[in-house]
C-alpha positions in Angstrom: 101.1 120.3 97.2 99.5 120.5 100.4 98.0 117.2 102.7 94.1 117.3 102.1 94.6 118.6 98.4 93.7 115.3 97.2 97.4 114.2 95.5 96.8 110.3 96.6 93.6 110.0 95.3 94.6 111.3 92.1 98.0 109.8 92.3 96.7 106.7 92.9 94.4 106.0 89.8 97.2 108.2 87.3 99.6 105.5 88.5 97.1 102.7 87.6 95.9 103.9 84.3 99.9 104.3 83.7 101.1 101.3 84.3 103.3 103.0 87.2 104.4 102.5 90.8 102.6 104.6 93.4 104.7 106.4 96.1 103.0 107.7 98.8 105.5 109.7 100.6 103.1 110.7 103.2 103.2 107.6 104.4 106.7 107.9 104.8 106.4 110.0 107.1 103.3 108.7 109.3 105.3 105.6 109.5 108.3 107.5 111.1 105.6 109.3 112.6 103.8 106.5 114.3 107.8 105.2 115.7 107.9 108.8 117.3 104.3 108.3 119.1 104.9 105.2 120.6 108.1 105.6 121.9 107.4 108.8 122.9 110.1 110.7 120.9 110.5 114.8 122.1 110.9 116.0 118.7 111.8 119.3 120.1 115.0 117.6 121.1 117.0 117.6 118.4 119.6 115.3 119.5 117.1 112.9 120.2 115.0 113.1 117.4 118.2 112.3 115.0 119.0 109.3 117.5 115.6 108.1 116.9 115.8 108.7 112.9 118.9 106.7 112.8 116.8 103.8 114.3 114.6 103.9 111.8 114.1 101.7 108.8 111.3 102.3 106.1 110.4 100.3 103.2 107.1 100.2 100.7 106.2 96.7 98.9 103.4 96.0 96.7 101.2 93.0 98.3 97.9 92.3 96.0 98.6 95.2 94.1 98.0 97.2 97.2 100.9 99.5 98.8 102.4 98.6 101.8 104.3 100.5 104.5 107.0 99.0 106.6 108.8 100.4 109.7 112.0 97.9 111.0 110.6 95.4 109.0 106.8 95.2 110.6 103.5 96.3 108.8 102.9 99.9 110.1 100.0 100.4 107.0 96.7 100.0 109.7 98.1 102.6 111.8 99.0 105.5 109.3 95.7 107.0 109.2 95.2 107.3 113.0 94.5 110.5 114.3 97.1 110.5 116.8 99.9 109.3 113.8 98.2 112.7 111.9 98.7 115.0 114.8 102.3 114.0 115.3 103.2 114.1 111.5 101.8 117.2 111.2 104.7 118.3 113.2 107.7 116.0 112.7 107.4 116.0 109.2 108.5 119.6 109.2 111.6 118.6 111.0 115.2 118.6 109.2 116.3 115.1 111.1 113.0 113.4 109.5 113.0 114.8 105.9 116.8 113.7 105.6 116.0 110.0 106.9 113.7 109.6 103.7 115.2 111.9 101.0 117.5 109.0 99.5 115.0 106.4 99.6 112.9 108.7 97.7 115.0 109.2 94.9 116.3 106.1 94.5 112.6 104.8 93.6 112.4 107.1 91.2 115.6 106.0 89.2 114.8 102.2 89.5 111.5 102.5 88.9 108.3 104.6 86.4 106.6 106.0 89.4 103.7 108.3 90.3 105.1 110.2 93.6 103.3 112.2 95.3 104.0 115.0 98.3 104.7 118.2 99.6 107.8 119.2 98.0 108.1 116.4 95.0 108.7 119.1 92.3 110.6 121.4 93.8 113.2 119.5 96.6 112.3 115.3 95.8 112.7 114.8 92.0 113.4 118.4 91.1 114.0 117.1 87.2 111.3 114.7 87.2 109.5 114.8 83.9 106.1 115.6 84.6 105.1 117.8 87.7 102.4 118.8 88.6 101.3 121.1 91.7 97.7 119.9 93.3 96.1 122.2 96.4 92.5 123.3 98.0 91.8 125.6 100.5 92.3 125.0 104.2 88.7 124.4 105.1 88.6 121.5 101.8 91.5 119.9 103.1 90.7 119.4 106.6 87.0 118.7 105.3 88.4 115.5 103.6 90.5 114.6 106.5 87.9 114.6 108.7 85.6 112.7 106.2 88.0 110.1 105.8 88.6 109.2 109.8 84.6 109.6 110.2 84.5 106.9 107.3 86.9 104.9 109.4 85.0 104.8 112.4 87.8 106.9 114.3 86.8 109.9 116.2 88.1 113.3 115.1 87.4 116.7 115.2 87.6 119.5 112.2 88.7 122.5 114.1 92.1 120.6 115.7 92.4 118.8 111.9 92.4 122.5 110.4 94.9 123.6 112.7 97.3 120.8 112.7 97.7 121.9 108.9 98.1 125.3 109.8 100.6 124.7 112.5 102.4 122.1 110.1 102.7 125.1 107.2 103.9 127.6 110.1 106.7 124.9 110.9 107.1 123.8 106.9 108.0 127.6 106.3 110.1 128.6 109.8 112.4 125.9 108.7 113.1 127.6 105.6 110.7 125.4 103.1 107.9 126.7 101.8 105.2 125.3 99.8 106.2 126.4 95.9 105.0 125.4 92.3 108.3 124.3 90.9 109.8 125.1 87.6 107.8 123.9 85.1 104.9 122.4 86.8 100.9 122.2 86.7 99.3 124.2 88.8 95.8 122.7 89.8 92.9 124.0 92.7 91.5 120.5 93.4 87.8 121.8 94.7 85.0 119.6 95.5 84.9 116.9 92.3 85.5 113.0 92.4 89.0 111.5 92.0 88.6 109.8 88.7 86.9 112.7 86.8 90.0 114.7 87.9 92.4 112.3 86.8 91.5 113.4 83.1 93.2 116.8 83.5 96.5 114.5 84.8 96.0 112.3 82.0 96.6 115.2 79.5 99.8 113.9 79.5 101.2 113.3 75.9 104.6 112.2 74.3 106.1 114.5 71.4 109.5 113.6 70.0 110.6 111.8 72.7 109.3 114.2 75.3 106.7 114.2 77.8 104.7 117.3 78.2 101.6 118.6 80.1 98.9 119.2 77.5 98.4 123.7 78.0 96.5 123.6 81.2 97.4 126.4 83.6 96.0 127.0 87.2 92.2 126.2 86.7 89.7 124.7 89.0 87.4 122.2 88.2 
């Protein structure tokens, strides 16, 4: 689903009740994001944006149970929540060079590992076959809202109205590059509206195993 719907909230406490590895791909992509920033990367040029991607290595390891994100082999985590990492992923993460860069690690995670992964296009373009999927979004204003909550919380300055329309601008980009936003075959479709995390994760949790087979207990597009 869409950034702001609340996926790593969710996906955070499924994978802990689970037993599973989180995957934030989002932060995949702020981390290649945050490499773009500071070397001040034209990602309009296309030759030099796939230059750039070549440069770049990211990994995730697990340090006190707590996820960590690493570009060329240095720490990146304290700086993928910045406003200025947002604004630029909101717009290289749409680009073809960027997505490609992180596709393989992706799916290789998934076959060595039980992981909860969680992103824009997981279902549909990520882990097309993966076993449970499930859709999460909230409207525009809700999204940004939790943004802007979340950088308040941090201390960081920020502003709604250009928070709002970095997500709209990143869907217009998502979409003119041929991608758009889709519930994949057979997923969970779920409107994430104003509710806390963990009371949330009980509709994920509706997760059962039947002859071998994990299923989504019969819950269709609903809002709680």
């Amino acid at each position: 689903g869409p950034a702001g719907a609340g996926k790593s909230t969710i996906a955070k406490l499924v994978a802990k009740r689970m037993g599973y590895i989180y995957v934030d791909t989002g932060a995949m992509y702020r981390a290649i994001a945050h490499f773009l920033a500071t070397n001040n990367i034209d990602i309009e040029n296309e030759e030099e944006l796939v230059k750039a991607c070549e440069s770049i290595s990211v990994s995730i390891q697990y340090e006190n149970d707590a996820q960590q994100v690493y570009l060329n082999g240095e720490n990146v985590t304290p700086f993928l929540r910045t406003e200025a990492t947002g604004n630029m992923a909101s717009k290289s993460s749409a680009k073809a060079p960027v997505r490609a860069a992180l596709l393989d690690l992706q799916r290789n995670m998934a076959k060595e590992y039980n992981v909860v992964m969680d992103g824009r296009d997981i279902g549909t373009n990520v882990l097309p076959n993966a076993e449970v999927k499930i859709y999460l979004t909230a409207s525009s204003k809700e999204r940004a809202n939790r943004r802007y909550k979340e950088l308040i919380a941090k201390g960081e300055n920020a502003d709604f109205d250009k928070i709002e329309a970095n997500d709209e601008w990143y869907s217009f980009l998502y979409e003119n590059n041929g991608e758009f936003l889709e519930i994949g075959k057979g997923a969970t479709a779920l409107l994430c509206t104003e509710t806390n995390g963990r009371s949330f994760t009980g509709v994920f949790l509706g997760v059962y195993t039947e002859n071998g087979k994990i299923t989504v207990n019969n819950v269709a597009l609903r809002e709680l």
